[in-house]
N, C-alpha and C positions, 0 to 999 in steps of 0.2 A: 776751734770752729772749723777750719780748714781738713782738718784730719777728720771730723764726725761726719762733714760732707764728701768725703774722699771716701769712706765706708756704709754711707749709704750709698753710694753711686754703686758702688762693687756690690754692696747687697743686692741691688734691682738685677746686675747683668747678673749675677747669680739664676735670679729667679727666673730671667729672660732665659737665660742656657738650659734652667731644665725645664721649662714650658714648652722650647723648641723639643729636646732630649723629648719631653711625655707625646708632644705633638707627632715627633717622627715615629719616633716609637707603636703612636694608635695608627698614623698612616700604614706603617711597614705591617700591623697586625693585621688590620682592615686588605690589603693588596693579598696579604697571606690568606687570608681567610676567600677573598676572592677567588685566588690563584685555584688554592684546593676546588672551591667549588665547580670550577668550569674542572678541574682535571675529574672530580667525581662524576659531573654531569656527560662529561663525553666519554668515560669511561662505563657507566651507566648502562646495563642491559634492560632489556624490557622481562621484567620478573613476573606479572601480574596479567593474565587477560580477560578482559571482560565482556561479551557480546551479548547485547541485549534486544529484544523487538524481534530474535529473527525465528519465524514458524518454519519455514519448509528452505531456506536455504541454510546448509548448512553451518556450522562454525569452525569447521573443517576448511571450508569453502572459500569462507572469509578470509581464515587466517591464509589458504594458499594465494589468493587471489593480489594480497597484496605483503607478501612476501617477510612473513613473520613467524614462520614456521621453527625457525632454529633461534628465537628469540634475542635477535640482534643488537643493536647498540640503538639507545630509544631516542637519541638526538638523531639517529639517521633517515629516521622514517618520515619521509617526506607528506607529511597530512593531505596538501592539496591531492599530490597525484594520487595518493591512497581510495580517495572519494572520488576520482573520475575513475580509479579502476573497477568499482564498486558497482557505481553507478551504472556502467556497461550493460551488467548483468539486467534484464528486464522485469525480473524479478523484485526490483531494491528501489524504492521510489527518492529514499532519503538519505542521508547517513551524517553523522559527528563522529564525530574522532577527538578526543581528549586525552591529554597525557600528566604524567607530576613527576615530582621530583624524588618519586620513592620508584620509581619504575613501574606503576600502575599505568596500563595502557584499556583504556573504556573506548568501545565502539558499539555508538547506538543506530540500529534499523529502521527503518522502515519498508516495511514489503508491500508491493502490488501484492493486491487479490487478482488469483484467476477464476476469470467472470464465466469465461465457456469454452467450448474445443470448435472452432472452426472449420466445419467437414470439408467444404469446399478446398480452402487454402491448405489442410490437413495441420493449421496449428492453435497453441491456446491461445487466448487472446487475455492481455490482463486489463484489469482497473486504468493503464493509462494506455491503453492501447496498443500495446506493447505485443509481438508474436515471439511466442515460443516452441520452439521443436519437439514435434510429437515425440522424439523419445524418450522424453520423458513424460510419464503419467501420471496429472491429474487426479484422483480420483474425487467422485461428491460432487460433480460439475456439472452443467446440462453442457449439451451438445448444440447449436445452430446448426440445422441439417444442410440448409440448401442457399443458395448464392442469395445475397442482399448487396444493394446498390451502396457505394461508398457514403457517401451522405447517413441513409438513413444507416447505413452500420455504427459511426462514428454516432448517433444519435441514441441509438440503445445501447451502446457502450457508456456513453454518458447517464445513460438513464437506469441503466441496471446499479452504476455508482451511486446512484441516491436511495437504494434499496436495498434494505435488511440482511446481511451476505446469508443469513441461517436461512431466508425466503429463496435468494438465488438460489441457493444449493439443495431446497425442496424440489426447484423446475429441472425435467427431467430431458426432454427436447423443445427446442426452439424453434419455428418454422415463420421465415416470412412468408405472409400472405396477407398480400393488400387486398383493400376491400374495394371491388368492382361492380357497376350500374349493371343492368340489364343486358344492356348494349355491348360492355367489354369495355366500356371507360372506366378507368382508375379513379374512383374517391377519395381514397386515402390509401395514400404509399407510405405512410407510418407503421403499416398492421401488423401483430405476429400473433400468431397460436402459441400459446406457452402450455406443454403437455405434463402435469404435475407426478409426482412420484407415488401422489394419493390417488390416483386414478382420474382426474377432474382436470379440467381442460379450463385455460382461462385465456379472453379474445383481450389483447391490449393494444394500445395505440405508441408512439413515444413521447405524445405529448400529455398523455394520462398516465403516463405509468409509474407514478407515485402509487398510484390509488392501489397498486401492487404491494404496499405497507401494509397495508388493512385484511389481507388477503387472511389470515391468521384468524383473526375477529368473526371475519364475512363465512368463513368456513365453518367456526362454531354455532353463528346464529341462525347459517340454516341446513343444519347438520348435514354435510357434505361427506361427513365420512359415511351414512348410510345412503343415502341418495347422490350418487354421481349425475355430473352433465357438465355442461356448457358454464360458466360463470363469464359475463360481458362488461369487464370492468373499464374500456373503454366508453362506457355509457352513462356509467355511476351517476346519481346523482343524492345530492341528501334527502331527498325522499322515495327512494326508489333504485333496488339491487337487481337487476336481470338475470335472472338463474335458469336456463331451464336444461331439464335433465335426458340423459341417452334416452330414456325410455320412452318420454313423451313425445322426443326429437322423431326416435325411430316410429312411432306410432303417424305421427304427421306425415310422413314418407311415405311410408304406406298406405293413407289415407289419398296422397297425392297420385302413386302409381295407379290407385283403384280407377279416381277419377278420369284420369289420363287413357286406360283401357277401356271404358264405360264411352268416353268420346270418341276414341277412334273405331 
């Protein structure tokens, strides 16, 4: 009995040694397999690039900007600072940055729209308000010809954002001009003349100037491509579109001069 328990005892530490033996052994595999991974991963280039979102800045631009050009080691590329260098540009409203473990490096955009060319300050001005240097050129944009007070600028900047970019880029110049009493008192210091690409002139406010959406509609229903004028979409209302045309404008003028000469 003595000896069957003496050999079962040896049996167990048997088992117990290669348990430890299999245990060490998946440890030392598991570390091995670690070890590789971090030496492939810091050895690791960036193979792959991907820019997405971006219309009119480059991918050229990108890649110099945050310094990927000779497609460097992809654990080195520091993400955060990547996106503040990005973001600089005022062009670039957004950005991600994602990477993997095959060397795939994804960079997704988002770009400011520019809204108009700012005559005064001589620059563009984008979707966040953001100025850009006239050297470079725009094209497809209206122009704001003449000085607008900071208020109501930030106010049409905001307000051209919630309109159609294929409608902005129809408007050809922009002119503040508030609308003033008799007197020379100011009514409303919201006003601008928006001079269209179709010939047709439209009077808006910034507090109406959604109704600038409709603009497309309002031109078909009452054919504006044959008959030019005046459109007062500051006025809108659902039962009633204020149109009236150069012709009948300039006829009024005329009518008035007449008047004017007959009294004096």
């Amino acid at each position: 009995m003595g000896k069957k328990v003496q050999q079962k005892k040896e049996i167990k530490k048997k088992k117990r040694r290669k348990l430890k033996v299999k245990f060490l052994l998946k440890t030392l595999l598991c570390l091995c397999i670690i070890v590789v991974f971090f030496l492939y991963v810091y050895s690791l280039k960036i193979k792959n690039i991907y820019i997405k979102g971006n219309d009119i800045v480059s991918d050229a631009l990108i890649i110099e900007t945050i310094g990927i050009k000779d497609y460097p080691k992809i654990y080195k590329l520091n993400i955060k600072k990547s996106k503040k260098l990005l973001l600089e540009n005022p062009l670039i409203d957004e950005v991600k940055i994602k990477r993997n473990i095959f060397g795939k490096l994804t960079i997704n955009i988002k770009e400011a729209k520019v809204l108009f060319y700012y005559k005064y300050s001589n620059k563009y001005i984008t979707s966040s308000n953001k100025s850009i240097d006239s050297s470079n050129e725009y094209l497809g944009v209206p122009t704001l010809i003449n000085f607008t007070p900071d208020t109501v600028f930030k106010e049409l900047v905001n307000g051209l954002n919630k309109i159609d970019y294929n409608i902005v880029k129809s408007i050809n110049e922009i002119e503040y001009n508030p609308y003033k009493g008799s007197d020379g008192t100011i009514i409303d210091n919201n006003r601008f003349n928006l001079k269209m690409i179709d010939g047709n002139t439209v009077v808006i406010d910034t507090v109406n100037i959604k109704n600038l959406n409709s603009y497309n509609t309002i031109f078909v229903s009452l054919g504006m491509d044959k008959t030019k004028g005046v459109l007062y979409l500051d006025t809108i209302t659902e039962d009633n579109i204020y149109f009236k045309s150069y012709e009948s404008m300039a006829k009024e003028e005329k009518e008035k001069e007449e008047q004017e000469k007959e009294k004096s």
